[in-house]
N, C-alpha and C positions, 0 to 999 in steps of 0.2 A: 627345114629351114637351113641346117648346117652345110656348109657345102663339104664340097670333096675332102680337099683336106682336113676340114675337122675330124668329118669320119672315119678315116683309114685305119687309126687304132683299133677302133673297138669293130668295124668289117674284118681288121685281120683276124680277128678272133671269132666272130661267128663266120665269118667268111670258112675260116678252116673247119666247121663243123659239118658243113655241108660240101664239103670235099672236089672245092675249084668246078664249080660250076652249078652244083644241087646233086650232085650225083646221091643224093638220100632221099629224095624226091620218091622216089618209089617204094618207101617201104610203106610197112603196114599202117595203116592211121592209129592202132592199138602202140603200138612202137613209136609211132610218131610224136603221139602226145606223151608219153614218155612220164615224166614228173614236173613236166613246164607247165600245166595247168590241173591242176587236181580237180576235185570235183568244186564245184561255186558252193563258196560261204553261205550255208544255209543262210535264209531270211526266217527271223522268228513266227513260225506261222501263229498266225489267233491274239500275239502280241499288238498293241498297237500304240507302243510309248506317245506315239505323236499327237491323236485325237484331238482336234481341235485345234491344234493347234498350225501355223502359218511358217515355211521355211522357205528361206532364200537359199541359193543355190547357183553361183558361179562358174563357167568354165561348163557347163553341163552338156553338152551335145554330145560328148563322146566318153570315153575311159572311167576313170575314178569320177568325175562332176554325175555322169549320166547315172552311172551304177547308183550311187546317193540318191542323184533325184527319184529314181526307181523303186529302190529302198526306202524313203520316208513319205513316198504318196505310198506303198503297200504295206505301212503302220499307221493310215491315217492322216498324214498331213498334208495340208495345202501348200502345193509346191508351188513357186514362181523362179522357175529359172531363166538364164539366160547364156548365150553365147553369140559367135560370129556366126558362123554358119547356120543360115536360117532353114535348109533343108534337112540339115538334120535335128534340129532344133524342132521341128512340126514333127520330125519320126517321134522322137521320145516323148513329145507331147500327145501324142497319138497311141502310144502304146502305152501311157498310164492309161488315158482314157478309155481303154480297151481292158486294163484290169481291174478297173472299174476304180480307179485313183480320179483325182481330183489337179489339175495343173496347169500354169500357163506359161508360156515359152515370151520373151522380149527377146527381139534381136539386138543385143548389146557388145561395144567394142569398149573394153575397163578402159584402155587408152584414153578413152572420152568422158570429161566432165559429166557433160548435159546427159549424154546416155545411160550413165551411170545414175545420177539423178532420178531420170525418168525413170528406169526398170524399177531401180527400189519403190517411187511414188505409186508405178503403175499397180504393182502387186498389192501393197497395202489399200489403194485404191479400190483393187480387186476384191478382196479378200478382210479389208478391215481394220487389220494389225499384222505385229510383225513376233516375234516369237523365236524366231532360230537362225543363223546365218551360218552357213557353209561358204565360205570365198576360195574356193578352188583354182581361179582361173590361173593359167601360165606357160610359158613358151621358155624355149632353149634354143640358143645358138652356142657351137662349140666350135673355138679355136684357140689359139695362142693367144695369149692377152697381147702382144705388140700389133697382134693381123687384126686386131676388133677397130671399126669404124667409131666414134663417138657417135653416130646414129646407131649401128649396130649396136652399144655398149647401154645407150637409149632404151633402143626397141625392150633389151631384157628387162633392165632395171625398171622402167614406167611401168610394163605389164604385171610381171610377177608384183613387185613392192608400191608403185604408187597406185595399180588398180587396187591392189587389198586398204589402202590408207583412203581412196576414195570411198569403197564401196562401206566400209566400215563409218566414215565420217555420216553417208546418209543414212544407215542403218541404223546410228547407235540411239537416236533421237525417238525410233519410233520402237525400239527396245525398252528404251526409258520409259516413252508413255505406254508398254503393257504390263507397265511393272517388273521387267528384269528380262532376262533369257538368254540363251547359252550363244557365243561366239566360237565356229571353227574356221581355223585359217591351213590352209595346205604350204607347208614349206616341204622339207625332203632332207633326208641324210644329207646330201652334200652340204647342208647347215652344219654336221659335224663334222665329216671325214668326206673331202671333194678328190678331184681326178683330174691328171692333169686337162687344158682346154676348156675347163668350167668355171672360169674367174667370173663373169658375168652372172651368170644360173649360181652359181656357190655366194656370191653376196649379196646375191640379192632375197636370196632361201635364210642364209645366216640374219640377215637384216630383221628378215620376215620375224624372227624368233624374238628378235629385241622388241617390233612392235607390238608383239602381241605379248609382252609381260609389260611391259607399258598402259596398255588398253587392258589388260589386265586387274591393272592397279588403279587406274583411273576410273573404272567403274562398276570396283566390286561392292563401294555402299547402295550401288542404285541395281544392286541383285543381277550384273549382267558376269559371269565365266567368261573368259576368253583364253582357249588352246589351240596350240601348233599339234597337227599331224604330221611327222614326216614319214613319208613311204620310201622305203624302197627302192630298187626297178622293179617293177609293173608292167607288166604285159598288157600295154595299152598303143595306140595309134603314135604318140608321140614318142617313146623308145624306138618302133621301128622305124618310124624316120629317122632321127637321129644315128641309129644302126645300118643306114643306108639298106634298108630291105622293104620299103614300101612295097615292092613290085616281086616280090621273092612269093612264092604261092605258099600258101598257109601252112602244109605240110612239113616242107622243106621247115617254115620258120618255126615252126616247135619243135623240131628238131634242136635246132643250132639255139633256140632259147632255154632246151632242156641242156644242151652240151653247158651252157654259157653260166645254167645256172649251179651245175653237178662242181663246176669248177670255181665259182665265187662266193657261192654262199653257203654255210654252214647247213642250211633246212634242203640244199639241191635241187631249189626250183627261185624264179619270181612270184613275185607278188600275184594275187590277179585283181583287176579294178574292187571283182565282190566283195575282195578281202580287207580292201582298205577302206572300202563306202562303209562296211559293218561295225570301224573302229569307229570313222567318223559319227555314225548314227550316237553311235557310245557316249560317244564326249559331248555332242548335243540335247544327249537326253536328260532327265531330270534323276539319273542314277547315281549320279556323282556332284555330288554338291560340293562336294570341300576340297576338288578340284579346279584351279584355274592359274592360270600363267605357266600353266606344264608344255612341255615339248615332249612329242610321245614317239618315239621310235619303231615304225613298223616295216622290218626290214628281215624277217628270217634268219637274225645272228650277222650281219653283213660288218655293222660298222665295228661290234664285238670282236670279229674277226680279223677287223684292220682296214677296214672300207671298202 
């Protein structure tokens, strides 16, 4: 979604990883993958914290939301998620269904009241009750805060912050009638330590953090947690856009993700979606109880190091 300009920083720097043009394109895939993807966060096999239990799941079609939803249909739970894109939205609903998970896909835009509404009703509908929320959903545009449109400035703020305040509004209700259950909200480092071009994505990640110690407090005697995840960068769909390399062949891009991360981050890699779905299952599960209004940092040493 960022245009040109926004991206020029952060392409001049993977950009030079792949040496004016992809000239790394050729190396070995052993080489390629380098330390930009390690091997995926094991899933607890024979575990299945969730049994029985009903989770929502935001944002889910792809990255971090998808990984999750993957994640707690193959420990047992009855997933209902949703996203914009409804074809990939039937992929992941198809592929739990094939690992013999349990899940249903609503094509949902947070933008929207009524939809938002309806996903939550539909699933409970589906499924009974409600049990766990993951609100994932979010989008990035980067530029100079003078060059942002007040739509542009919109588009962030409603998705990332008023989606998570909807989708929690119809949530919290049918939390309450099952007797309590865990709330996770995705904000991101740049709630601590932002970059320049992310005044939109940085307040409205930072904002994320105040509501969810808010809802927090507001319904810890009715037995509901509610925590912030912040990840990272993550080696997911929305980084490479933003990095302007949608169209950069896979190769090339672990490449220049392995350069980018050997140079910013203390651990010398990203994130991968696995790694952050396996936090989030955490903080949903019933392991930690005397956990809630925390903001959890998962970032490989990144914001420690100065952001």
């Amino acid at each position: 979604m960022a245009d040109e300009q926004v991206k020029r920083g952060r392409r001049k720097v993977l950009g030079a990883a792949v040496g004016l043009g992809g000239g790394l394109v050729g190396l070995s895939a052993r080489v390629a993958l380098g330390s930009a993807r390690p091997a995926v966060a094991p899933r607890r096999i024979g575990v299945r914290r969730f049994e029985g239990k009903v989770v929502i799941v935001t944002g889910a079609t792809s990255g971090i939301g998808r990984a999750a939803a993957l994640a707690f249909a193959a420990e047992g739970a009855k997933v209902g998620f949703c996203g914009r894109r409804e074809q990939l939205g039937r992929a992941v609903e198809q592929e739990i269904a094939a690992a013999g998970g349990e899940a249903t896909y609503v094509r949902t835009d947070v933008l929207v009241e009524e939809e938002v509404q309806a996903f939550v009703e539909q699933v409970v509908k589906a499924y009974g009750r409600l049990n766990v929320a993951f609100n994932n959903a979010g989008i990035t545009l980067e530029k100079p805060l003078h060059l942002f449109s007040r739509d542009e400035w919109d588009l962030v703020l409603n998705t990332n912050l008023r989606g998570v305040f909807l989708a929690l509004k119809y949530e919290i209700p049918h939390l309450i009638a099952s007797g309590g259950g865990n709330v996770v909200v995705t904000s991101s480092t740049n709630a601590i330590a932002s970059e320049a071009g992310r005044a939109a994505y940085a307040a409205s990640k930072r904002a994320l953090v105040g509501l969810v110690q808010c809802a927090a407090l507001d319904y810890a005697q009715a037995g509901i947690r509610v925590n912030a995840l912040l990840p990272g960068t993550t080696d997911t769909a929305l980084v490479r856009g933003v990095a302007g390399t949608k169209n950069v062949p896979d190769a090339a891009w672990r490449v220049m993700a392995s350069i980018w991360g050997k140079s910013h981050v203390p651990q010398g890699r990203m994130a991968t979606p696995e790694e952050i779905a396996s936090f989030a299952l955490a903080l949903a599960s019933d392991e930690h109880p005397y956990l809630s209004g925390a903001a959890l940092a998962i970032d490989g040493g990144k914001t420690a190091y100065g952001g």
